[in-house]
Chimera marker file (.cmm) of the C-alpha trace (Angstrom):
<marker_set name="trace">
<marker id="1" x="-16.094" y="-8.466" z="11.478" r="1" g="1" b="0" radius="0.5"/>
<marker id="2" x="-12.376" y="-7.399" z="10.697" r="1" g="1" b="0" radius="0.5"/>
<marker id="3" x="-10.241" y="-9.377" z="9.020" r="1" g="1" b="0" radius="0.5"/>
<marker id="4" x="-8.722" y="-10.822" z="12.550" r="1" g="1" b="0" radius="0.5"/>
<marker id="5" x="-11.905" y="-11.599" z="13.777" r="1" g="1" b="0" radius="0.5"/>
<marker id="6" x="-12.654" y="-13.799" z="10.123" r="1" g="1" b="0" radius="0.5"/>
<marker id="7" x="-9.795" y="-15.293" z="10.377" r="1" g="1" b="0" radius="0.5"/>
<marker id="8" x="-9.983" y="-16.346" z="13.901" r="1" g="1" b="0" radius="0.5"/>
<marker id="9" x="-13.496" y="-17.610" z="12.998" r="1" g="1" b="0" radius="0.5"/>
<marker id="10" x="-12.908" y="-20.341" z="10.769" r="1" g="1" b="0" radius="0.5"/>
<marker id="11" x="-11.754" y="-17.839" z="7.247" r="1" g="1" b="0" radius="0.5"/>
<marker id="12" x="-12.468" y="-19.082" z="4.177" r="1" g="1" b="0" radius="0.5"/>
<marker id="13" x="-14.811" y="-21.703" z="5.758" r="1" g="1" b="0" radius="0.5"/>
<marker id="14" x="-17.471" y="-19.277" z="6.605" r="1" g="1" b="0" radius="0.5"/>
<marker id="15" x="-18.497" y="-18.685" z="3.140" r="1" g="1" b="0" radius="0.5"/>
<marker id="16" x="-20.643" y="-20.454" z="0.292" r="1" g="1" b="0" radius="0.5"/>
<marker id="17" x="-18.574" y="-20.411" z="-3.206" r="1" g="1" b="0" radius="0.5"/>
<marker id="18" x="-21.636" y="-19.325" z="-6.471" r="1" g="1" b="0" radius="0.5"/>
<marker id="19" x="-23.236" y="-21.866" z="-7.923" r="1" g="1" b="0" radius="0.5"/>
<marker id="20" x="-26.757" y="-22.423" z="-10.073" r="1" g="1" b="0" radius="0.5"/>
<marker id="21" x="-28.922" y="-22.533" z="-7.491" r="1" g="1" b="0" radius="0.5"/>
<marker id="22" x="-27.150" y="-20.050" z="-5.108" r="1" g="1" b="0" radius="0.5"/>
<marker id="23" x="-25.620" y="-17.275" z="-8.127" r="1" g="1" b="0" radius="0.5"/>
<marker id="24" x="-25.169" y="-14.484" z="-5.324" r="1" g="1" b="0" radius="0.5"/>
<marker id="25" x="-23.447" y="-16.260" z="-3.084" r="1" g="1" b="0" radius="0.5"/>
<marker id="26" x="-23.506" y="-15.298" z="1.242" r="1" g="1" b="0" radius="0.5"/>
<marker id="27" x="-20.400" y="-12.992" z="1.158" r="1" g="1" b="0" radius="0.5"/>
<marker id="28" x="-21.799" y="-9.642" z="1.029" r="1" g="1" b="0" radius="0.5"/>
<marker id="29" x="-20.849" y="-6.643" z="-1.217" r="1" g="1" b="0" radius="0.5"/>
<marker id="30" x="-17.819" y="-5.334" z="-0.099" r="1" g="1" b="0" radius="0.5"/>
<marker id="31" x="-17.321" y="-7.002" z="3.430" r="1" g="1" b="0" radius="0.5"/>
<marker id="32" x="-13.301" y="-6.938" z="3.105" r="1" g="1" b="0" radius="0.5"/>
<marker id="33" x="-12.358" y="-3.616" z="3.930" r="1" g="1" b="0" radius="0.5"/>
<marker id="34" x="-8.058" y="-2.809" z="4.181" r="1" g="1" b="0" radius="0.5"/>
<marker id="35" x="-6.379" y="-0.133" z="6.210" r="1" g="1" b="0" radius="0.5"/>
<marker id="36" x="-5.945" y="3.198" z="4.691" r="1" g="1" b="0" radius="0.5"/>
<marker id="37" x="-3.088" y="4.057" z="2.624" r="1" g="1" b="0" radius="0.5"/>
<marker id="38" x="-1.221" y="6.775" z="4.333" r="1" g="1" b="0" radius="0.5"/>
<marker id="39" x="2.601" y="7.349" z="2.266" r="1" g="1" b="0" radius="0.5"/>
<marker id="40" x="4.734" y="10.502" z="3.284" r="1" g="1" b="0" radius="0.5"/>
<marker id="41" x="6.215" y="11.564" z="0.252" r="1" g="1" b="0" radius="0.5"/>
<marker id="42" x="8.394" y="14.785" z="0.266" r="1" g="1" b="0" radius="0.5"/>
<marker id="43" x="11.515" y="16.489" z="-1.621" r="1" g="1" b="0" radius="0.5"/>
<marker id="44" x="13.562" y="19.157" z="-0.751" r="1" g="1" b="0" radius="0.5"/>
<marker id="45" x="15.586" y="21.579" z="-3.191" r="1" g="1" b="0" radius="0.5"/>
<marker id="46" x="18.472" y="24.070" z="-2.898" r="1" g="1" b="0" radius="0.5"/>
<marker id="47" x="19.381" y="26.351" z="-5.380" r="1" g="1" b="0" radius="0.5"/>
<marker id="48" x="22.535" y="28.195" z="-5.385" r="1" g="1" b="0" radius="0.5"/>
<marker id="49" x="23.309" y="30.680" z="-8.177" r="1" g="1" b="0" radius="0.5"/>
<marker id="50" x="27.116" y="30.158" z="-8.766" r="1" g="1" b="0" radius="0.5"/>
<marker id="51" x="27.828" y="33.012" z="-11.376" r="1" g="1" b="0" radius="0.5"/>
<marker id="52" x="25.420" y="34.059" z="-13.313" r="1" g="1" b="0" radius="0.5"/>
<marker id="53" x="23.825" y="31.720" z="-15.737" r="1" g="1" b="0" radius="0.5"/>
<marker id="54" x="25.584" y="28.754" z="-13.575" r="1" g="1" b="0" radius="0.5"/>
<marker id="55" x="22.921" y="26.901" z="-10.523" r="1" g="1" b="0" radius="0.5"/>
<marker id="56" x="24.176" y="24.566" z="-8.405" r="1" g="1" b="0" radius="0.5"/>
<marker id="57" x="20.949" y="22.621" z="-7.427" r="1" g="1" b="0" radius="0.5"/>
<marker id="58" x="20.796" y="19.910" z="-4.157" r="1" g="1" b="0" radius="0.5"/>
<marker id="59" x="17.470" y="17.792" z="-3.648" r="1" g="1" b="0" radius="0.5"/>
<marker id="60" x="16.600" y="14.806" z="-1.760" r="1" g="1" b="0" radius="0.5"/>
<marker id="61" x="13.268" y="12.989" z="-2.158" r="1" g="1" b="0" radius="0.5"/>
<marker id="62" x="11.308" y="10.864" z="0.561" r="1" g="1" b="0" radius="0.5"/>
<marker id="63" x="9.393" y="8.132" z="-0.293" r="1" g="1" b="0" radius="0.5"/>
<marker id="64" x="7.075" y="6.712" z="2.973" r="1" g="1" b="0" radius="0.5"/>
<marker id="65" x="9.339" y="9.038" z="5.212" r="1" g="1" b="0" radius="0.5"/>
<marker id="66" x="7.270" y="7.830" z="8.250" r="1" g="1" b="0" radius="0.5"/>
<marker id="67" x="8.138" y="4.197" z="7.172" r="1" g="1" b="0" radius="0.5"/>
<marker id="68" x="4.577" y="3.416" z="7.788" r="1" g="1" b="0" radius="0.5"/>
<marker id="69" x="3.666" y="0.029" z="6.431" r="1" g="1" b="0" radius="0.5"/>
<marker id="70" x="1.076" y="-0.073" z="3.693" r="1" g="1" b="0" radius="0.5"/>
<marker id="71" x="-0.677" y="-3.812" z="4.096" r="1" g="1" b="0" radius="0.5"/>
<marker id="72" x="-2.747" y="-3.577" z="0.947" r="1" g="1" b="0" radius="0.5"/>
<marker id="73" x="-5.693" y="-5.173" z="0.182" r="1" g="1" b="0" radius="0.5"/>
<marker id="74" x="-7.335" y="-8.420" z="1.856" r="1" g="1" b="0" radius="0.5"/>
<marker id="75" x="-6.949" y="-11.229" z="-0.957" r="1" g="1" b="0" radius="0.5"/>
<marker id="76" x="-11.242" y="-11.389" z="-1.539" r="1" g="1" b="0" radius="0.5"/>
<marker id="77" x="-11.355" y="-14.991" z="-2.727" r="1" g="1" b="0" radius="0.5"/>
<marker id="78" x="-13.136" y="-17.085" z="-0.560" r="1" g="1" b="0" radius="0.5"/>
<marker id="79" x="-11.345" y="-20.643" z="-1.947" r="1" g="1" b="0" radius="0.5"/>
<marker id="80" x="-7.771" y="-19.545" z="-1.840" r="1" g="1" b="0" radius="0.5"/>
<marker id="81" x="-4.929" y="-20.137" z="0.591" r="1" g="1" b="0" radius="0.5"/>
<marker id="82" x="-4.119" y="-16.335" z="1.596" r="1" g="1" b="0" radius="0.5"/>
<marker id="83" x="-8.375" y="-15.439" z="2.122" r="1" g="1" b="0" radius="0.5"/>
<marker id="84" x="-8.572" y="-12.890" z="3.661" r="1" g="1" b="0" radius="0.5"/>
<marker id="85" x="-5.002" y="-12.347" z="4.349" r="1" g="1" b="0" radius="0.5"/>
<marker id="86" x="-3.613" y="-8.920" z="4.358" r="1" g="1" b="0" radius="0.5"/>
<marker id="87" x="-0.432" y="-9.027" z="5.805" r="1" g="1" b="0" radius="0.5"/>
<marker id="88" x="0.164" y="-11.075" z="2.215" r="1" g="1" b="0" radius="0.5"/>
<marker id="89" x="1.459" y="-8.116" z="0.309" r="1" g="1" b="0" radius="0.5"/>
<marker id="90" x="5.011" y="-7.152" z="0.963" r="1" g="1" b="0" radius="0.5"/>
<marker id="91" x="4.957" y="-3.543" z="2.403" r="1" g="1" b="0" radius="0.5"/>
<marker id="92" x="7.762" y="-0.368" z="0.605" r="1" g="1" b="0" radius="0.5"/>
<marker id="93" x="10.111" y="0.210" z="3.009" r="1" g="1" b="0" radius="0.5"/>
<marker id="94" x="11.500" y="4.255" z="3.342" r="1" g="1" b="0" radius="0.5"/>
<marker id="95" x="13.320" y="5.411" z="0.821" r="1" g="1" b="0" radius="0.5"/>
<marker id="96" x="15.811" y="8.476" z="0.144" r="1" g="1" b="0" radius="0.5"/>
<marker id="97" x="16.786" y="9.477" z="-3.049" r="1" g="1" b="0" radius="0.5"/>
<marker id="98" x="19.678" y="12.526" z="-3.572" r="1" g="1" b="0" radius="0.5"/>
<marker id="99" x="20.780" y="14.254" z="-5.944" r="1" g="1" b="0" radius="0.5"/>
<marker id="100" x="23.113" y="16.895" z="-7.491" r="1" g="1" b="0" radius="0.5"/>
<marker id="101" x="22.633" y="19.096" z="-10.405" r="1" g="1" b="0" radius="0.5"/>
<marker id="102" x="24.598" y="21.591" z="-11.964" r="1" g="1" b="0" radius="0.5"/>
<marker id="103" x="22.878" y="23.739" z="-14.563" r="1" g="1" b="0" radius="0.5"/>
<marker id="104" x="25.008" y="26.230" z="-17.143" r="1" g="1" b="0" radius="0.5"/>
<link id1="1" id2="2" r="1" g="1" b="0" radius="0.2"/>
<link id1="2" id2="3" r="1" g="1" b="0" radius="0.2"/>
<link id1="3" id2="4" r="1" g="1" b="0" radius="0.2"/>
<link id1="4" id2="5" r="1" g="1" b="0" radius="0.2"/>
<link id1="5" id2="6" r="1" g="1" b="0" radius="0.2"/>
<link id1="6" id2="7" r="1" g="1" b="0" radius="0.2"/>
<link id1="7" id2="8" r="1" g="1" b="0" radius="0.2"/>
<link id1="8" id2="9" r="1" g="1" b="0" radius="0.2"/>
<link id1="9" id2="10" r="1" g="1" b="0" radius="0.2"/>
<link id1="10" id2="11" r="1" g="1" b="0" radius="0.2"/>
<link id1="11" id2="12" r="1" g="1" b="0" radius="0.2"/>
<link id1="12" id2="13" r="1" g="1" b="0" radius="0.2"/>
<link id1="13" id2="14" r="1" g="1" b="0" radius="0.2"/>
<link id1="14" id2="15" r="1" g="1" b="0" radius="0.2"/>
<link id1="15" id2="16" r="1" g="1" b="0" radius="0.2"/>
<link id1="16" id2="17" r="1" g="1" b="0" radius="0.2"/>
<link id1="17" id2="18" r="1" g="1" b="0" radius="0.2"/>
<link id1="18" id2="19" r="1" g="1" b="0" radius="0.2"/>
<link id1="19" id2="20" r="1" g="1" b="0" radius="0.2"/>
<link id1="20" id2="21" r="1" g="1" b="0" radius="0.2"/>
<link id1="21" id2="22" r="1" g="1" b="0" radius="0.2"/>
<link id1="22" id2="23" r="1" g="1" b="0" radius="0.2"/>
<link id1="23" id2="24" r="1" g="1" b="0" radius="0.2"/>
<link id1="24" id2="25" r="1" g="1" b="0" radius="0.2"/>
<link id1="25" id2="26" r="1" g="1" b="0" radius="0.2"/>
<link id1="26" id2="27" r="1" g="1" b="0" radius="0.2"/>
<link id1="27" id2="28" r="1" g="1" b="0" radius="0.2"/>
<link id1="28" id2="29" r="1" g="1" b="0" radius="0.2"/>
<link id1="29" id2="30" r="1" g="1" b="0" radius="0.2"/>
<link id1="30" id2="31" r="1" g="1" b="0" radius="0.2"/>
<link id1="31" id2="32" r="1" g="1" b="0" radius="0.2"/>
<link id1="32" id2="33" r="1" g="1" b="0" radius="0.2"/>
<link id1="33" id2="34" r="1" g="1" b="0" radius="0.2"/>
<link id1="34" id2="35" r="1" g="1" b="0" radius="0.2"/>
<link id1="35" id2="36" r="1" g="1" b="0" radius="0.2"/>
<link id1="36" id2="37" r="1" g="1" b="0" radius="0.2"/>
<link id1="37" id2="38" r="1" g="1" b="0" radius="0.2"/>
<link id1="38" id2="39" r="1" g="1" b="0" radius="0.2"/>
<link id1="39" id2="40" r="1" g="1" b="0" radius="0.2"/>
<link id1="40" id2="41" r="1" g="1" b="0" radius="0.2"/>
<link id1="41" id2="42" r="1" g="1" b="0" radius="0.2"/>
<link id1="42" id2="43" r="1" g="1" b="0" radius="0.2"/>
<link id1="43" id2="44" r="1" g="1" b="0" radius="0.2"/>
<link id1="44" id2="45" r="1" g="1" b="0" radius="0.2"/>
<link id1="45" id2="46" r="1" g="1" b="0" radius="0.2"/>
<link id1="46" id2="47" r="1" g="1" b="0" radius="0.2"/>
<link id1="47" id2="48" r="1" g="1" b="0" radius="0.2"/>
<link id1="48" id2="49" r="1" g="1" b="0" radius="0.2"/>
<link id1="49" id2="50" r="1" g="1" b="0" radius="0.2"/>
<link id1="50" id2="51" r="1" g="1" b="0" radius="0.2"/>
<link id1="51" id2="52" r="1" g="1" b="0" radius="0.2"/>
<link id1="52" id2="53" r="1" g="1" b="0" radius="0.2"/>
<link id1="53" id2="54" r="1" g="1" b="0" radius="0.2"/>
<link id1="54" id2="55" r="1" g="1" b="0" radius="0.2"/>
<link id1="55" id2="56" r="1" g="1" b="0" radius="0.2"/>
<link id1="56" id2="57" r="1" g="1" b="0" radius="0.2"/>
<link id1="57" id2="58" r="1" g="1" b="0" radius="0.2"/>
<link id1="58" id2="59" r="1" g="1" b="0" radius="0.2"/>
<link id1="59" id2="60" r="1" g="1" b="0" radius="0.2"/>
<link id1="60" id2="61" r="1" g="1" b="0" radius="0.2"/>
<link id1="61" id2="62" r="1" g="1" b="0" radius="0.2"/>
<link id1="62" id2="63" r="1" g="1" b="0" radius="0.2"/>
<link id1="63" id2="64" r="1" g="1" b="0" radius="0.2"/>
<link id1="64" id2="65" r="1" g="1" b="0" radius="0.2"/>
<link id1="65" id2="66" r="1" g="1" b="0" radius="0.2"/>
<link id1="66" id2="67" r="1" g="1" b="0" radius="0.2"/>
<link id1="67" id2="68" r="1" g="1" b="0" radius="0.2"/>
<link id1="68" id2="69" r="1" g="1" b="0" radius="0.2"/>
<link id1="69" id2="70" r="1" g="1" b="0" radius="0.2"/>
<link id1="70" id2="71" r="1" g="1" b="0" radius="0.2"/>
<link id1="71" id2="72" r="1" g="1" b="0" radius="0.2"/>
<link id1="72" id2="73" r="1" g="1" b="0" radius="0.2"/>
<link id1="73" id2="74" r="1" g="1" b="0" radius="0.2"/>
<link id1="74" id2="75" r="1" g="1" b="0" radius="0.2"/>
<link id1="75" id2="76" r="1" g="1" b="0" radius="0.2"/>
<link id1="76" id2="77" r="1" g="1" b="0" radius="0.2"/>
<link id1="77" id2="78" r="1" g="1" b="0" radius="0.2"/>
<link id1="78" id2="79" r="1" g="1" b="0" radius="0.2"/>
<link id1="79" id2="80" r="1" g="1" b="0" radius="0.2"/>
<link id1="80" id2="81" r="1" g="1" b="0" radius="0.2"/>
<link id1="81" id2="82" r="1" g="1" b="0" radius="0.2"/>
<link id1="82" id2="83" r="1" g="1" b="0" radius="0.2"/>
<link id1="83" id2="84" r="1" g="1" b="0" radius="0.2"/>
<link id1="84" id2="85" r="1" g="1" b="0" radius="0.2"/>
<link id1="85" id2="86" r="1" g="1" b="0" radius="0.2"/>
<link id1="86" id2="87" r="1" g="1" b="0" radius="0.2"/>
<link id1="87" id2="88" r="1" g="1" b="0" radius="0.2"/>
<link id1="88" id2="89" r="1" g="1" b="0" radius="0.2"/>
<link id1="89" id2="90" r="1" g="1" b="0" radius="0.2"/>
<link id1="90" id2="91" r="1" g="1" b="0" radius="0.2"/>
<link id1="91" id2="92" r="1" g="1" b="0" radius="0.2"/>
<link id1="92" id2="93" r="1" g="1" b="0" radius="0.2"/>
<link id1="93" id2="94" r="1" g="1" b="0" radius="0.2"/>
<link id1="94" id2="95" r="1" g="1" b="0" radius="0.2"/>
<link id1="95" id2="96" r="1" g="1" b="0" radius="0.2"/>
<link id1="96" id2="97" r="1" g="1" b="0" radius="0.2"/>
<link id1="97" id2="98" r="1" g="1" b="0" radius="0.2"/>
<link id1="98" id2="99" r="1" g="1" b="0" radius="0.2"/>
<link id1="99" id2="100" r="1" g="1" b="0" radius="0.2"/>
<link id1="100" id2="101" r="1" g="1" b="0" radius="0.2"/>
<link id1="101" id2="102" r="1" g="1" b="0" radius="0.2"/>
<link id1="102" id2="103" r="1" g="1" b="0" radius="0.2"/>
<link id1="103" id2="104" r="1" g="1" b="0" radius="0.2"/>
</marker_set>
C-alpha cells in the first residue's frame, strides 16, 4: 500500500503495537517506503586575471535549483499522531548564494 492508500484505510489503526505474547508485531520490515531524494545542487565560477598576481573571482551556488520538494521520511510509529505522515517534514526551499572574491 502507499502511504495514501494507509492513510485512507484507517492509518495507525491497522496495526498491532509489541507486546509479550505478540514481540514481532504485524507491521512488516520496512513497509514505509518515502519518495526519493532528488536535490540540484550546482555552482558556477568566473575567474578574471586582473594584473598579474591579482584574480577577480564571481561564483554563485544553487541549492535544490529545480525547487523540487524533498518530503522526507514517513514518521514509522504506529501510536503517534503524524503515522505515517510524510508531508510532516518541512521541505528546503531553492536557494542562491553569490559571491565576490578578490585574490592578490
Amino acid at each position: 500500500m502507499t502511504v495514501r492508500q494507509i492513510q485512507t484505510a484507517g492509518g495507525g489503526s491497522l496495526f498491532r503495537g509489541v507486546t509479550a505474547s505478540n514481540p514481532i508485531g504485524n507491521a512488516g520490515r520496512g513497509i514505509l517506503r518515502a519518495d526519493g531524494i532528488n536535490p540540484l545542487d550546482f555552482g558556477l565560477i568566473k575567474n578574471t586575471r586582473v594584473r598579474e598576481g591579482h584574480t577577480f573571482q564571481i561564483h554563485a551556488n544553487f541549492f535544490n535549483a529545480a525547487n523540487t520538494r524533498d518530503w522526507g521520511i514517513p514518521d514509522g510509529t504506529y501510536n503517534s499522531s503524524s503515522f505515517p505522515n510524510e508531508g510532516a517534514n518541512e521541505a528546503q526551499n531553492r536557494r542562491i548564494q553569490l559571491g565576490l572574491r578578490y585574490t592578490f
